[in-house]
KEROKE-564354 format. One record per residue (C-alpha): x, y, z; residue in one letter. Coordinates in Angstrom, 3 decimals, padded with zeros to 6 digits. Each point is the difference from the previous one (the first is absolute). Example, Ala and Ser with C-alpha at 12.3 -4.5 7.8 and 13.67 -1.06 7.14 Angstrom:
<atoms>
ATOM_u_v_w_resn
ATOM_012.300_-004.500_007.800_A
ATOM_001.370_003.440_-000.660_S
</atoms>
This chain:
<atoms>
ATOM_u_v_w_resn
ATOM_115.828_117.668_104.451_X
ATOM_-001.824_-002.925_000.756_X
ATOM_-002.527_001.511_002.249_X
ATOM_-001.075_002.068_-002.560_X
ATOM_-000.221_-002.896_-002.675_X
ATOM_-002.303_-001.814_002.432_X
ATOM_-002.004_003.099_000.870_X
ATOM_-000.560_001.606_-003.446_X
ATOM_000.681_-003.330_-002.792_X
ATOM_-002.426_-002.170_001.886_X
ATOM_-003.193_002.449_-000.038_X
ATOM_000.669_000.523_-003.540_X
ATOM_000.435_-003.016_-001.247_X
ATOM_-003.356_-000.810_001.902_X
ATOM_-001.375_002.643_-002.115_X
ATOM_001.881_-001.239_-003.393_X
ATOM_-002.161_-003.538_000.794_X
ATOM_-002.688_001.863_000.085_X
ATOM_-000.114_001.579_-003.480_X
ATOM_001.315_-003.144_-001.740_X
ATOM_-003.026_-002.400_001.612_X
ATOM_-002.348_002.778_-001.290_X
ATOM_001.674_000.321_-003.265_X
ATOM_000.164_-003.917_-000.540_X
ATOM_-004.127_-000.483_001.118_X
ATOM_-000.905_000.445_-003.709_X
ATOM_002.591_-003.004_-001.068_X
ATOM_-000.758_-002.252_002.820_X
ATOM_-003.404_000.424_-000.961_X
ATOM_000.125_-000.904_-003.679_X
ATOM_002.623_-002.572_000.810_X
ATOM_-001.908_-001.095_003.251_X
ATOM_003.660_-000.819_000.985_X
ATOM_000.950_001.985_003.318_X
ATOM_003.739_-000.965_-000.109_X
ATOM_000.919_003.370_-001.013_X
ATOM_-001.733_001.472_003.009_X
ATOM_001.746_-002.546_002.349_X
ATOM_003.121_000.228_-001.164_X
ATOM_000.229_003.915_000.284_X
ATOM_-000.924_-000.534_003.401_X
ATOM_002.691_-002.724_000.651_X
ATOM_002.389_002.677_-001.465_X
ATOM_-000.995_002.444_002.387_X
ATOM_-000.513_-002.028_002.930_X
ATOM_003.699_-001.125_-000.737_X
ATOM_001.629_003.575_-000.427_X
ATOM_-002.445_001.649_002.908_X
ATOM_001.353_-003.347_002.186_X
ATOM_003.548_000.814_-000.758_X
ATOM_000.053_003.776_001.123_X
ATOM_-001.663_-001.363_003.368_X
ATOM_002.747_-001.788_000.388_X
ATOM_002.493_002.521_-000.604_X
ATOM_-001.687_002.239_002.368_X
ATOM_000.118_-003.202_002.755_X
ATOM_003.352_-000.156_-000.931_X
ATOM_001.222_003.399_000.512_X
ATOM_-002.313_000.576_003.442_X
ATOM_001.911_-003.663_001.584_X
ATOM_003.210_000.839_-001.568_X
ATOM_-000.049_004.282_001.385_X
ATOM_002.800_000.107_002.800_X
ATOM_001.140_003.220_001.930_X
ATOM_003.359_-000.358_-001.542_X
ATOM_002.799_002.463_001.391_X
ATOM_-000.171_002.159_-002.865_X
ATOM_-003.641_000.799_-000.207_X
ATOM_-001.409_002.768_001.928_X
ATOM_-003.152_-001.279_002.621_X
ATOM_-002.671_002.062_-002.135_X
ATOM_001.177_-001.498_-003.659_X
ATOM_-000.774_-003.602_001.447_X
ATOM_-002.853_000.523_001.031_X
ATOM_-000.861_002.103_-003.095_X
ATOM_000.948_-003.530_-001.949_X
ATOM_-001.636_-002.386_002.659_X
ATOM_-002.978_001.891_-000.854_X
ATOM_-000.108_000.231_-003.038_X
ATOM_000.734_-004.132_-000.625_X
ATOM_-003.092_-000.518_002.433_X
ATOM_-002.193_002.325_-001.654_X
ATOM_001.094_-001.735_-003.479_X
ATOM_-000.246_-003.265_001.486_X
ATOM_-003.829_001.214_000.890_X
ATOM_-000.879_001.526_-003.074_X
ATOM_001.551_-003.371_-001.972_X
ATOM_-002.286_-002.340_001.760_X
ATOM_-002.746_002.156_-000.532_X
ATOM_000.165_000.052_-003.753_X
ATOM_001.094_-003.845_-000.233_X
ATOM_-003.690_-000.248_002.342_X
ATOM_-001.583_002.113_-002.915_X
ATOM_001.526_-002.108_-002.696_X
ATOM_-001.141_-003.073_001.621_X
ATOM_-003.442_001.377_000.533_X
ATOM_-000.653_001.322_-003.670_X
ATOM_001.533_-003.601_-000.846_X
ATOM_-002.570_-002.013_001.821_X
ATOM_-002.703_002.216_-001.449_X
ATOM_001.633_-000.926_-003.832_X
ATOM_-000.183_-003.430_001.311_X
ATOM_-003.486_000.009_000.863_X
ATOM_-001.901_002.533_-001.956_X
ATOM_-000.278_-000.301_-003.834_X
ATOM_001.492_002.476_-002.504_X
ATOM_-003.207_000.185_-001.914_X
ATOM_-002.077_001.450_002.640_X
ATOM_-001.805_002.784_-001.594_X
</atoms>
């Protein structure tokens, strides 16, 4: 179950970050206070972060154990790499769209 939290939770919470920072321009902008923004991001980062290392978790911790066929562990090896993959990705995004919040300012027209 963890490969799929890492491999579908982390692109959507991406996604979720997203939408908020768009829907919280207008604020920051009247406010001129981007703490909103930033903080959405640490959320994100934090949650995104966490299901990469679930995914790390499951891929070090996937034995052949006796009662697993050959095909179902590497089904699950897999599927924790591929999360692991798809995890880092969206914590890169997060940390991209983050550095952009940092620099850029929310009343750009």
């Amino acid at each position: 179950m963890t490969q799929w939290l890492s491999i579908v939770v982390a692109p959507l919470v991406f996604l979720a970050n997203l939408s908020l920072a768009y829907a919280l321009v207008p604020l920051a902008c009247q406010t001129q206070r981007t703490a909103p923004l930033h903080a959405t991001s640490a959320v994100a980062l934090a949650i995104v972060v966490a299901a990469a290392l679930l995914a790390w978790r499951a891929l070090r911790t996937s034995d052949a154990s006796a009662g697993t066929a050959r095909d179902d562990f590497a089904d699950r090896r897999f599927l924790s790499c591929i999360g692991a993959w798809v995890s880092t990705l969206a914590a890169l995004a997060i940390v991209l769209q983050w550095a952009a919040q940092a620099v850029l300012s929310p009343c750009i027209a």
